[in-house]
Every structure is written in structure tokens, then in C-alpha cells.
C-alpha positions in Angstrom: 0.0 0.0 0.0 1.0 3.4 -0.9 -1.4 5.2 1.8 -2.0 4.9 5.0 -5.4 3.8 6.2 -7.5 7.5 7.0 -10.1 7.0 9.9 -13.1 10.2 9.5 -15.5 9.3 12.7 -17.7 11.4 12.7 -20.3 11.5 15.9 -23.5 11.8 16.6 -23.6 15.0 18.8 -21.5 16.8 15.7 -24.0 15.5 13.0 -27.1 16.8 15.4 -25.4 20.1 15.6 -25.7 20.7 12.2 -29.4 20.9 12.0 -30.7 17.1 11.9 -31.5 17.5 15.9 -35.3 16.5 15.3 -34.5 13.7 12.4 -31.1 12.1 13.0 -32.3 9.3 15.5 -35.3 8.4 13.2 -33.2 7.9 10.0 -30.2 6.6 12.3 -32.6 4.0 12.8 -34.4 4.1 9.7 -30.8 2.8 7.8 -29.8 0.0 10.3 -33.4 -1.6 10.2 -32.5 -1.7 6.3 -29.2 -2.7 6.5 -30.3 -5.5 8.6 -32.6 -6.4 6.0 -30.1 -6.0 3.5 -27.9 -8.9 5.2 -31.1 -11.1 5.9 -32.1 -10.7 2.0 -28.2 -11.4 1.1 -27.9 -15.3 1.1 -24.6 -15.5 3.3 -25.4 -17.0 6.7 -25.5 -14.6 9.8 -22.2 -15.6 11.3 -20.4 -14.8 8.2 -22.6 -11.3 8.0 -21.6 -10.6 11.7 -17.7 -11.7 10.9 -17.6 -9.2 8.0 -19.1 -6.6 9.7 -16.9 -6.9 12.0 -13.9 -6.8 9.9 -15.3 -3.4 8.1 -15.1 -2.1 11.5 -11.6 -3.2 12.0 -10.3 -1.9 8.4 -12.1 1.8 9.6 -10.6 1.5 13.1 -7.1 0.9 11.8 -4.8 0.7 14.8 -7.3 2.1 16.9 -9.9 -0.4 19.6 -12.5 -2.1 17.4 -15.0 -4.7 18.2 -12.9 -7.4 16.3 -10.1 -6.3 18.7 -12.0 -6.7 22.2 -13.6 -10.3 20.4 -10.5 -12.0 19.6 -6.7 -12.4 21.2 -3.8 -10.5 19.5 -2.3 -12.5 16.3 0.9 -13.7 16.4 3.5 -12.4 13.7 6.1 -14.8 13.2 9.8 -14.3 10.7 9.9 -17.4 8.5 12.0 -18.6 5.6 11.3 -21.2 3.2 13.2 -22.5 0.3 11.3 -24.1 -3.1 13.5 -25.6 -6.0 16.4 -24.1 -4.1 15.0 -20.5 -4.7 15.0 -18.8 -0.6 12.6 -16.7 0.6 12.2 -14.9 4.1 8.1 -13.4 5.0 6.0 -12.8 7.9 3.4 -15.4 9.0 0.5 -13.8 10.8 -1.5 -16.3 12.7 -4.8 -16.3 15.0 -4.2 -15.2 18.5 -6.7 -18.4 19.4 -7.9 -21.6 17.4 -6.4 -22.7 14.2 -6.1 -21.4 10.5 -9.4 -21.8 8.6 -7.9 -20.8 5.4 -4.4 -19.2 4.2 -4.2 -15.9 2.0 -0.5 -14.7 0.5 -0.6 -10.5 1.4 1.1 -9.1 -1.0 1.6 -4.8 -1.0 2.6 -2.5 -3.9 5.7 -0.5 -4.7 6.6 0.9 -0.5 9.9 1.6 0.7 8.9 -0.3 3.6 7.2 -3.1 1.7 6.0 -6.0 4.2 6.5 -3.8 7.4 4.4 -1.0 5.6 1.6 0.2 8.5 -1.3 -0.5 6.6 -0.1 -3.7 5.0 0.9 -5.4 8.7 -2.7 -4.0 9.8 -4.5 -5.3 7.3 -2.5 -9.0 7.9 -3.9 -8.4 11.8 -7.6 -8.2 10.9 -7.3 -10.7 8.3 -5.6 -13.5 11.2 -8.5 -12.3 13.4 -10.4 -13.5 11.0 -9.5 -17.3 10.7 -6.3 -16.4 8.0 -2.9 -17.7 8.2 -1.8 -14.7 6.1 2.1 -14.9 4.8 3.6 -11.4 3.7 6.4 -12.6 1.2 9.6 -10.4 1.0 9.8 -9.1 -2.8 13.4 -8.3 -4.3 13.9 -4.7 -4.9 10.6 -3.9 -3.5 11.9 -1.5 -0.8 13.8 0.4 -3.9 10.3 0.9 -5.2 11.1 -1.8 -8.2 8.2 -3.8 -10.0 9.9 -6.9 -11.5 8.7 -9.9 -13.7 10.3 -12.2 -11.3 8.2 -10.6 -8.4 5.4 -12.9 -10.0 7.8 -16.3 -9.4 8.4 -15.0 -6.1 4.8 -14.8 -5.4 3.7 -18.0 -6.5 6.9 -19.6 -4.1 5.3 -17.8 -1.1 1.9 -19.7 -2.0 3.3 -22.8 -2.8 4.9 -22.7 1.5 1.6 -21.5 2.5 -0.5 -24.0 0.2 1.4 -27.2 0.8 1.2 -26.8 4.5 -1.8 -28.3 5.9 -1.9 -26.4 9.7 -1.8 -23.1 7.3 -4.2 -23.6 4.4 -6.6 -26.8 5.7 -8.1 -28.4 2.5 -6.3 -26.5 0.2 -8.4 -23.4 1.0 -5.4 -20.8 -0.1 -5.6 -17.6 -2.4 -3.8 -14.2 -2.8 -4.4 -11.2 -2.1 -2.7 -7.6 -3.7 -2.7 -4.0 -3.9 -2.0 -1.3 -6.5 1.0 -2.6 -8.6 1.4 -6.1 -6.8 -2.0 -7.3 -8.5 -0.1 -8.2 -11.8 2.7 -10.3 -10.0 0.1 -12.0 -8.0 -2.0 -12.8 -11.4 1.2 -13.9 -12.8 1.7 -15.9 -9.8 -1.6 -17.6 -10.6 -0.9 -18.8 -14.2 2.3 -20.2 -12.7 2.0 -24.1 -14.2 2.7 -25.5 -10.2 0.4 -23.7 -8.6 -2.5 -22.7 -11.0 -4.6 -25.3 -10.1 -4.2 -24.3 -6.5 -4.6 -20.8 -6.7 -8.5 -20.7 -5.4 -8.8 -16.8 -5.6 -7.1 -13.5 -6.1 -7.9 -10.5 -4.1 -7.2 -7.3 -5.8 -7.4 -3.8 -5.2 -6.1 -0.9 -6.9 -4.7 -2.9 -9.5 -3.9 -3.1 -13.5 -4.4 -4.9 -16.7 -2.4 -3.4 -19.5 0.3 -1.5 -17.8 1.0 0.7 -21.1 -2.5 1.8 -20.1 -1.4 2.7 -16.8 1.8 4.7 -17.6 -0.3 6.6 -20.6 -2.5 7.4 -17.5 0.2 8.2 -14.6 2.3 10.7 -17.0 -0.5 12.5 -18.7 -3.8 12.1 -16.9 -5.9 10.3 -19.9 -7.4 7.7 -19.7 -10.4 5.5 -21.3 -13.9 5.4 -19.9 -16.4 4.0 -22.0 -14.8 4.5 -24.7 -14.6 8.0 -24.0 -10.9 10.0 -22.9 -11.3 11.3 -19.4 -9.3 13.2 -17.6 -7.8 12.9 -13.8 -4.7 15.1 -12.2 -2.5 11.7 -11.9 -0.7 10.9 -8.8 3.4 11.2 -9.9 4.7 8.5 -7.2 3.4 5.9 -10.8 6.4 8.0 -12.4 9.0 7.2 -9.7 7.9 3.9 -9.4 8.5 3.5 -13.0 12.3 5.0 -13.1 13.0 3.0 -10.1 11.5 -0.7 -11.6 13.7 0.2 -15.6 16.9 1.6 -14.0 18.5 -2.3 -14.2 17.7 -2.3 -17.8 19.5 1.0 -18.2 23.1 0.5 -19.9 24.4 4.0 -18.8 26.0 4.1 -15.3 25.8 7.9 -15.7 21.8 7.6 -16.6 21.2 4.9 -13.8 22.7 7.7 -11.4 21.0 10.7 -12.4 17.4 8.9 -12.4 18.1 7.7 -9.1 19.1 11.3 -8.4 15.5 12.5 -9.8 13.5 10.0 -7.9 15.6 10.7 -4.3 15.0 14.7 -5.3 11.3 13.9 -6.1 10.7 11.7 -2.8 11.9 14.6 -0.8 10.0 17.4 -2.4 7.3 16.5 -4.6 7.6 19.9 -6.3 11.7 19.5 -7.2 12.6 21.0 -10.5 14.1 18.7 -12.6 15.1 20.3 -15.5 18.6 20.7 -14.3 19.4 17.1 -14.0 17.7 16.2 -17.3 20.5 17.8 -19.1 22.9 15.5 -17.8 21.1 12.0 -19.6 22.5 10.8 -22.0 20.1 9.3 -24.8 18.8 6.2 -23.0 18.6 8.4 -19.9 16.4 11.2 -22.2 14.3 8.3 -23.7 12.7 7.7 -20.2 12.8 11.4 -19.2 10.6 11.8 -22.6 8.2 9.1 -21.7 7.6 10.5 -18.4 7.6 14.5 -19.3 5.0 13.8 -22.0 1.2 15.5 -21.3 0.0 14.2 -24.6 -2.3 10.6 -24.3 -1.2 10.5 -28.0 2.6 10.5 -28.1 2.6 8.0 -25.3 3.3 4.6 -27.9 5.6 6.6 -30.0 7.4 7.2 -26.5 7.0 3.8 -25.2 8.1 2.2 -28.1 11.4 4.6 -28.3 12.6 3.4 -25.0 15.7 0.9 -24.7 14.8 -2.5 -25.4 15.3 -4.1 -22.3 13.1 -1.8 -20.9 10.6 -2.5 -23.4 10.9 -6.5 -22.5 10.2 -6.1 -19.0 6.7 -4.0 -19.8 5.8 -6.8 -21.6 6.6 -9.5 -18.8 4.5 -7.1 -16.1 1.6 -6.1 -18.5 -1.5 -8.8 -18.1 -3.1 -7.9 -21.3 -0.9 -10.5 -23.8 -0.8 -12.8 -21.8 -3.7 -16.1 -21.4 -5.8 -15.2 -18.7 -8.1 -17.9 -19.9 -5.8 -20.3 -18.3 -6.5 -18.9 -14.7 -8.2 -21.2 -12.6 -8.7 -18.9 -9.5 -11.5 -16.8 -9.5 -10.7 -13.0 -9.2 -12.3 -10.5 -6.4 -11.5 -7.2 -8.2 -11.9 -3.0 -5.9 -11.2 -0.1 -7.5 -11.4 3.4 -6.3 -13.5 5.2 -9.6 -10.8 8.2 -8.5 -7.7 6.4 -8.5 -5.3 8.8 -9.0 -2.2 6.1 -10.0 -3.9 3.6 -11.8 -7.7 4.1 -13.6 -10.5 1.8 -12.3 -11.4 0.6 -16.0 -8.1 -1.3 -15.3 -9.9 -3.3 -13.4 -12.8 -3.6 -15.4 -10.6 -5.0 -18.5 -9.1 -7.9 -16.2 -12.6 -9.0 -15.2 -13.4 -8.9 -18.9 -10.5 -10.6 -19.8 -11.9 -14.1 -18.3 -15.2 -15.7 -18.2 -18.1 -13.4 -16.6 -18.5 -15.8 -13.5 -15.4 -16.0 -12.9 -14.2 -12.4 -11.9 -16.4 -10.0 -9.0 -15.9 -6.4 -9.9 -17.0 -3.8 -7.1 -16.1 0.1 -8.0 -16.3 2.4 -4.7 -17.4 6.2 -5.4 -15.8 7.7 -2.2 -14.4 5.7 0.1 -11.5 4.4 -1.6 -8.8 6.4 -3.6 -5.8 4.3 -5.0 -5.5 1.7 -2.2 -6.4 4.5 0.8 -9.3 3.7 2.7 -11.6 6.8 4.4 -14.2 4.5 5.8 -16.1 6.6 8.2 -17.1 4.2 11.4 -19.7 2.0 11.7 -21.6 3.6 13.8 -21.1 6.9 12.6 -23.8 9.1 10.8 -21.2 9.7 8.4 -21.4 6.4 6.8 -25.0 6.3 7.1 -25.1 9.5 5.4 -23.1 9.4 2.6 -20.8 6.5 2.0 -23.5 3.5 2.8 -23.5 2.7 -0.9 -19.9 1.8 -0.9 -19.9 0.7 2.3 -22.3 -2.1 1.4 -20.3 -2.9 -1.8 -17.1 -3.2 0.4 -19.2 -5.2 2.8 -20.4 -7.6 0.4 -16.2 -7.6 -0.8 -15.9 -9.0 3.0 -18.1 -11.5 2.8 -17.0 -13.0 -0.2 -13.4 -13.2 1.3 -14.8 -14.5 4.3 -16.6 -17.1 2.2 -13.3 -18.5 1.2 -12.7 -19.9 4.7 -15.6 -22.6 4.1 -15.4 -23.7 0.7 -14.9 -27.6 -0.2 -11.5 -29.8 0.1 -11.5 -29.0 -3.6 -12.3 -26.5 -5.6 -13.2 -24.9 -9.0 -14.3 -21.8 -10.8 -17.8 -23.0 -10.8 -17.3 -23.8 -6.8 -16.6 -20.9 -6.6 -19.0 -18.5 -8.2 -21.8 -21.1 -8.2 -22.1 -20.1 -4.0 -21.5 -16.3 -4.6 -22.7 -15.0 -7.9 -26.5 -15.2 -6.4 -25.9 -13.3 -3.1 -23.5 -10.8 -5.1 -26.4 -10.0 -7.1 -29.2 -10.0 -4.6 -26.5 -7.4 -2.5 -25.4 -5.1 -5.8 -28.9 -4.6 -6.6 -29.8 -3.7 -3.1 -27.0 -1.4 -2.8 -28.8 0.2 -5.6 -32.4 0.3 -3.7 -30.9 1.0 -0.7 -28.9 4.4 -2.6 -32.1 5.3 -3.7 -33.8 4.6 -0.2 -31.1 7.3 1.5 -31.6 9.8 -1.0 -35.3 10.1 -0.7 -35.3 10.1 3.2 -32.6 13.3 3.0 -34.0 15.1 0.7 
């Protein structure tokens, strides 16, 4: 995760204030009478309901007391290595502070200097082993540098294989993955990996892309596709220092590699550093980058792209999803976008749905609460929520329960397994988030 998670409580006494005095306790109570009939309607049992509410509550709380905190003991976090086919590894193994693993999940976050000891990455492993997870956070090279690599998705696919093949961790095989932002195409990639593709139940992920050239047109000039029409968003420029930090290894130069860095360290300490300056000392593999990430026009960007050193061009091709045979994927995919992602569009996630069979991929889009991978989740059981972010709120709670399903499903399963048990209650919930939407607005007009 890029972001840290944002907490906006917002109480009761504050909301009366503002001129709801006579109305707030009869639409407070209005909203939970149908949110309760929401999750009776669903067709996920009660315990799970209860679970993933509980979890929402955690992710708002972030470090701070939750209900899911006082329920359960504290996890245990655990420094493990593992070796497959000689290849060593080192990770984090969060486990339940009580009872056993009821299924496994590999966390994987995106491009952070801290990577698996990011704060919101090691919270979000907590709440996840409250939950019944063994959750294994996997160690990625260069991923404290910022780098994206094609062998990230090997890496990946390594870290399920430990978690996967060991009974006590994943029982019945009940394993998937789980990324954010930039880690969602190594953990696809991990997927179609021939020794654990048939093992690879699900994929969790948020923020994440499906043609990367996509992506970079979007992070360096703000354009991007939406229904066919351009749109445009003020892009978020950590996707450019991400990029110059994942190609400089494919750079020949010494003298390039070196002033980059220089740009990104410049950049990462003042987000407004002039540049210019530096620029003059590339040379012309240096300048082909520099080009590619200076450029404002959505048009020039595959002239640009396609300039840059060839080695650099290679490794785009092993990160991007689009070429390659998603058909092949047997785990079924649990896609969250933020529709104002500021570092990669949510259509991104729309075209890796599309790119396997409709029941085999979930898509849920969040208006508000959700940026890039930063969550503003107002509590619970605050009128904020009930206000104005219940939509989302019930599309990130139906997100829950379909994770949570994961922890019951059969000693083996398949695509149809999978969607067979959640494409009803998916529906039943996104069409109520759509009555209920409409519900709100009537009762605050």
C-alpha cells in the first residue's frame, strides 16, 4: 500500500449540531433496520454477516480499539524462511491469537519503501488473522527500492506454494492471494504459474492493473479510457518514480542509472523539485525515459513507449496482463477499484474482469471511500457512513463476505465452486446497494 489507512469518525452529537437535531435518531434508525434487512435478503449465513461486519469495522478502526479487537486475542506475527526448487525466501506469518487457520491468504503490497512492514499492510494482515487467515507477507526483491519486476510474479507464486502445501496453514487447500496497487499483476502472474494454477482458489485485488502501457499513458499525462470516451484525472506522480526505479536495471548507462536515481531521491523529498537541471545530464537512453515520463499528450505515449531501450521494453511486456492467457486462470478473481484512483484508472480493473469468463471475476467500483488503495471508511456507527458512503460501504461489505466465504469452501475446488455459491448473493447485494442508494436519497431530501 502506498497510503495509509484515514479513519473520519464522525459523531453523533457533531452531525445533530448541524441541523438534523429533530431527524437524525429516526433515519439513524431508519438505515440499520435496512441494513439488517439487506444482510437477511443477502444469502450468506448470519455468522459470516456478523464476521464481515466486523472486519469493516476493524479496516475503519485501523490501529485504533475495534470490536474485532476486544472479540478475539492479538495475532501472532512470526519471521519465517522457506526455500522451493532451491529458490530462498524470508516473510511474515500472521497467525490467529486463538484456534487454528481456517484458510491461508498470500498479502502481497505494492511498490513501498517499507514493503512487508508497511503500517497498513501489517494491519491489514492483523484483521485478516482475526479472522480465521494464516496470512504470509512474502519479501519481494527490490521492493523496498520501489522496483516492480517480472520475477516478483515467481516469487509470489513460491510464497503460496509454503503456505498452500502446508496443511496447519491452508486446511483443504483453502489458499488464495491477495494484492494491492502494482502487486495485482505479480500475484495474477503468480496464478498462471504451471505449479500452482490449479491451487490458486482466488485473487484479491485492489487498486490494481491490466495493460500497464495503459497505466503509464495514464500516470504521465492524466488520460485515460472510460467508455470509450478520454477522461481526464490530475495523476498521482509517485506511478512515475515507481517507473524510473522498476527500468533503471535495464538501463546500460552508469551515468543515466545515477541521475534517475538522483531525480527519484529529489522527487521523494519534495514533490515539487525541479528537474530540468538534472535532465541535461542523460545521455540518450537516460532522455528516452525522461521523454516518456515528461509527455502530457495521451497520443505520443506509444511513440514514446516504443522509443525506450529495449530491455526496458521486455520487462513491460513481462509485467503487463493484457498479452498474456488469462483464460488459463483457474482462481477466481475479487477485483476493488477506487472510480478516482489517482495512479492507476478503475477501468483497469474492469478489462481484467473482462479478460476471463463473466463468472469467474467480481468487480466492485467504490465512489468515495476508496482512492488508490487508501481507505476513508467513516465508522460503523457513525452518521457519516450512514449519510453518505453506505452505498460503498455495502459494496465493500459484500467484498468481505465473499473473502470470508473463502474460509468454508470444499477440500476442492473450481471456478464453478466458486461462483456457483457467490454469484447469487453478489447479485441479490449489488442490486440492493442500488435500492438502498435510492432509499437514503429520498429520506434526505
Amino acid at each position: 500500500m502506498c497510503d495509509e489507512t484515514q479513519v473520519k469518525g464522525v459523531m453523533l452529537k457533531s452531525f445533530v449540531c448541524d441541523g438534523y437535531r429533530d431527524n437524525a435518531p429516526r433515519r439513524l434508525a431508519a438505515r440499520c433496520a435496512l441494513l439488517l434487512s439487506l444482510l437477511l435478503l443477502s444469502g450468506c449465513s448470519l455468522q459470516r454477516h456478523s464476521d464481515a461486519l466486523l472486519v469493516l469495522s476493524d479496516m475503519a478502526a485501523g490501529g485504533r480499539d475495534s470490536s474485532l479487537k476486544q472479540r478475539t486475542n492479538e495475532p501472532s506475527r512470526t519471521p519465517v524462511t522457506y526455500a522451493i526448487a532451491g529458490r530462498s525466501h524470508a516473510a511474515y506469518l500472521y497467525l490467529p491469537g486463538t484456534g487454528k487457520p481456517e484458510a491461508g491468504i498470500v498479502l502481497v503490497p505494492g511498490a513501498v519503501p517499507d514493503g512487508r512492514d508497511n503500517e497498513s499492510l501489517v494491519a491489514f494482515a492483523m484483521t485478516l488473522a482475526r479472522a480465521g487467515f494464516a496470512v504470509l507477507t512474502p519479501e519481494l526483491s527490490g521492493q523496498r527500492e520501489l522496483k516492480v519486476q517480472p520475477a516478483h510474479g515467481r516469487e509470489v507464486a513460491d510464497a503460496f506454494r509454503y503456505l498452500v502445501e502446508r496443511e496447519d496453514l491452508s486446511p483443504r487447500g483453502r489458499a488464495g492471494i491477495a494484492a494491492f496497487s502494482y502487486g495485482v499483476g505479480p500475484a495474477v502472474l503468480a496464478a498462471l504459474e504451471d505449479d500452482v494454477r490449479g491451487r490458486v482458489r482466488f485473487v484479491l485485488g485492489v487498486g490494481g492493473y491490466h495493460d500497464i502501457r495503459a497505466s503509464i499513458r495514464f500516470f504521465t499525462t492524466g488520460y485515460f479510457e472510460d467508455n470509450g470516451a478520454p477522461r481526464y484525472l490530475k495523476p498521482d506522480d509517485y506511478g512515475k518514480l515507481v517507473f524510473i526505479k522498476s527500468v533503471l536495471d535495464q538501463i546500460k548507462s552508469p551515468d543515466d542509472r545515477v541521475t534517475l536515481d538522483a531525480m527519484v531521491s529529489a522527487r521523494l523529498k519534495d514533490p515539487g523539485a525541479e528537474l530540468s537541471f538534472l535532465s541535461k545530464k542523460l545521455g540518450p537512453e537516460g532522455l528516452s525515459v525522461y521523454r516518456l515520463l515528461t509527455n502530457t499528450d495521451p497520443k505520443e505515449t506509444p511513440r514514446l513507449l516504443a522509443a525506450l531501450p529495449q530491455p526496458i521494453v521486455e520487462t513491460i511486456d513481462a509485467l503487463t496482463l493484457d498479452n498474456k492467457q488469462l483464460q488459463r486462470l483457474t482462481a477466481w478473481l475479487l477485483l476493488v477499484h477506487g472510480r478516482n484512483d489517482r495512479l492507476i484508472p478503475y477501468p483497469e480493473s474492469l478489462a481484467l474482469s473482462n479478460a476471463v469468463a463473466p463468472s469467474q471475476a467480481r468487480v466492485f467500483i467504490l465512489n468515495r471511500i476508496l482512492g488508490h488503495v487508501d481507505l476513508a471508511l467513516s465508522d460503523v456507527f457513525s452518521l457519516q457512513l450512514w449519510r453518505d458512503e453506505l452505498p460503498d460501504a455495502w459494496r465493500l461489505l459484500r467484498v468481505v463476505n465473499l473473502l470470508l466465504l473463502e474460509r468454508e469452501r470444499p477440500a476442492v475446488a473450481t471456478v464453478q465452486d466458486s461462483t456457483q455459491n457467490q454469484s447469487r448473493s453478489a447479485r441479490r447485494g449489488e442490486t440492493s446497494a442500488v435500492a438502498i442508494s435510492a432509499r437514503v436519497s429520498e429520506e434526505t431530501r
